[in-house]
N, C-alpha and C positions, 0 to 999 in steps of 0.2 A: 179182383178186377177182371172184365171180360174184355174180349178182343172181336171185333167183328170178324165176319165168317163172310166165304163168297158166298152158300148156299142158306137158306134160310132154314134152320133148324142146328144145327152142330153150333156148339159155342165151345170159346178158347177159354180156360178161368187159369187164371196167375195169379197164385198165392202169395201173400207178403210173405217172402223167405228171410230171419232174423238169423244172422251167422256171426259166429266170431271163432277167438280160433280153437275154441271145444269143439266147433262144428256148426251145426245148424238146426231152426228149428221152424218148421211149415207145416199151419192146418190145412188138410186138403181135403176136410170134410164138416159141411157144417149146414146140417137141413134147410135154418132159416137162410142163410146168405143164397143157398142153392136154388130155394122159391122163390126168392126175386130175381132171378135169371129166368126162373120160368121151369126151373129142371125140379118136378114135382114125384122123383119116383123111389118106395120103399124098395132099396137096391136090397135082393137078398144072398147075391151068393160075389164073392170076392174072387180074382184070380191071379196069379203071379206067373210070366214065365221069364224063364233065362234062355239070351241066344247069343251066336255067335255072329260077328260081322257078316255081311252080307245074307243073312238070315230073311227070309220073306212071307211072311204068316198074313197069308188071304187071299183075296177078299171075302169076308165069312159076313154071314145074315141070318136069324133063324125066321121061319116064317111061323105061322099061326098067329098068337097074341104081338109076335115080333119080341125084339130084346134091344132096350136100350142101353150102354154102356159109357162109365166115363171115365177113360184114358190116360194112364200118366206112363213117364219113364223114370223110375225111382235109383236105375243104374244106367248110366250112357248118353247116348243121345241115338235116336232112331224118324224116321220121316213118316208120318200116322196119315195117311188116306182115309177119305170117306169119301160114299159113292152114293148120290140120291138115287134109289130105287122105287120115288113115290109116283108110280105111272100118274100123267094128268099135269104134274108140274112142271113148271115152267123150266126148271134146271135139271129134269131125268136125266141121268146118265152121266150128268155134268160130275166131275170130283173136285177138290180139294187136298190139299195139304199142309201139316204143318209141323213144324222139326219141336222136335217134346224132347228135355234131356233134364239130367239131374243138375242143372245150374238153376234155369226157369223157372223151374217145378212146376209149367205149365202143364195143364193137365183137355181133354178134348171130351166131349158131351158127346156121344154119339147116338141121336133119337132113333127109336123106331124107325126104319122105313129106309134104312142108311147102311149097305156094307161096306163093313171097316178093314181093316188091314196097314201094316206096319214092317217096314225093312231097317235093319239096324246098320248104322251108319259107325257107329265106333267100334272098339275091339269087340264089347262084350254089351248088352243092356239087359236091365231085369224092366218088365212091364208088367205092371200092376192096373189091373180095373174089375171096378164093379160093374154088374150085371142087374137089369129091373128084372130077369127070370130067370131060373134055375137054365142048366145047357140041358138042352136034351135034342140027342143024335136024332133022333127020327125027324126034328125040325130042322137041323140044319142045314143050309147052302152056301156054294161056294160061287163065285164067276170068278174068271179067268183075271189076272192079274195084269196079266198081258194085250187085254182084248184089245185088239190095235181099234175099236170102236170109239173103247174111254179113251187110248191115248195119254195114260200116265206115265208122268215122267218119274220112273223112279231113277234112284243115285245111278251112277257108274261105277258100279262093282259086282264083282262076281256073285249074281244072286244063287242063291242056297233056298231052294223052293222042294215044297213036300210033293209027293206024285199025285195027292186028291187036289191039291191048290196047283198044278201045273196040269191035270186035267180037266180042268174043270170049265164049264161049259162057256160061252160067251153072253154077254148080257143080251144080248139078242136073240139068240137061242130060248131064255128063260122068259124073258118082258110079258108075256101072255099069261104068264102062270103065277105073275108077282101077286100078293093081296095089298098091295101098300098103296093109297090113294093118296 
């Protein structure tokens, strides 16, 4: 099942989660359900991380062919940002957000043209996503988390931000140099 999105492109999919009291069990991958959403991409590379509360990882983009990615929290529950960086559209700059936790097992689409980023609101969360391109550093970008431009609201807690994600430029700063139409 999908959930409407303020921005046109990122979509919410909540999986039927079947639990009892062995636990639980959710597909959260399944090509054909994903091409009738519209999400058409041979994801090749997986990634898992572990953080601790108030943890803040972004906002990250790569540029060239771009990298689409989609989003789950497989431990916790954490607030998942997206950032329309598609210069021309009518919601540039505009964000989103939506709380992802291992209850929901909702999981976030994030298209091309969209930097993403995630703060973890419980003790601990593991985030899991696939990637439509391999990482590669020479592509990547960061804006500022903070840009008082976007104006996101993240939680009220002591964020825990990297020195490349708390230096990183303002989306103002970059807009000229975006390729994302």
């Amino acid at each position: 099942m999908s959930a409407a999105t303020k921005l046109a492109g990122p979509v919410v999919i909540t999986p039927a989660v079947h639990g009892d009291e062995r636990g639980f069990f959710c597909e959260t991958w399944r090509e054909s359900e994903m091409a009738g959403l519209g999400i058409h991409h041979g994801f090749v590379q997986d990634n898992h991380s572990r953080s601790a509360q108030g943890v803040l990882r972004g906002l990250h983009f790569q540029v060239g062919e771009g990298q689409a990615k989609l989003v789950r929290c497989a431990r916790g529950t954490i607030l998942d940002v997206v950032v329309d960086l598609r210069r021309g559209s009518s919601t540039f700059g505009s964000w989103d957000a939506y709380v992802l936790d291992d209850r929901e097992m909702a999981q976030v689409y994030v298209p091309v043209g969209f930097a993403h980023g995630f703060c973890v609101t419980s003790e601990v969360a593991d985030v899991v996503y696939r990637c439509s391109s391999y990482y590669a550093p020479e592509l990547e970008r960061t804006i500022r988390y903070d840009d008082p431009e976007l104006g996101i609201e993240w939680p009220d807690l002591e964020l825990i931000v990297s020195d490349r994600d708390a230096q990183a430029p303002s989306l103002h700063e970059i807009a000229g140099d975006l390729p994302f139409d």
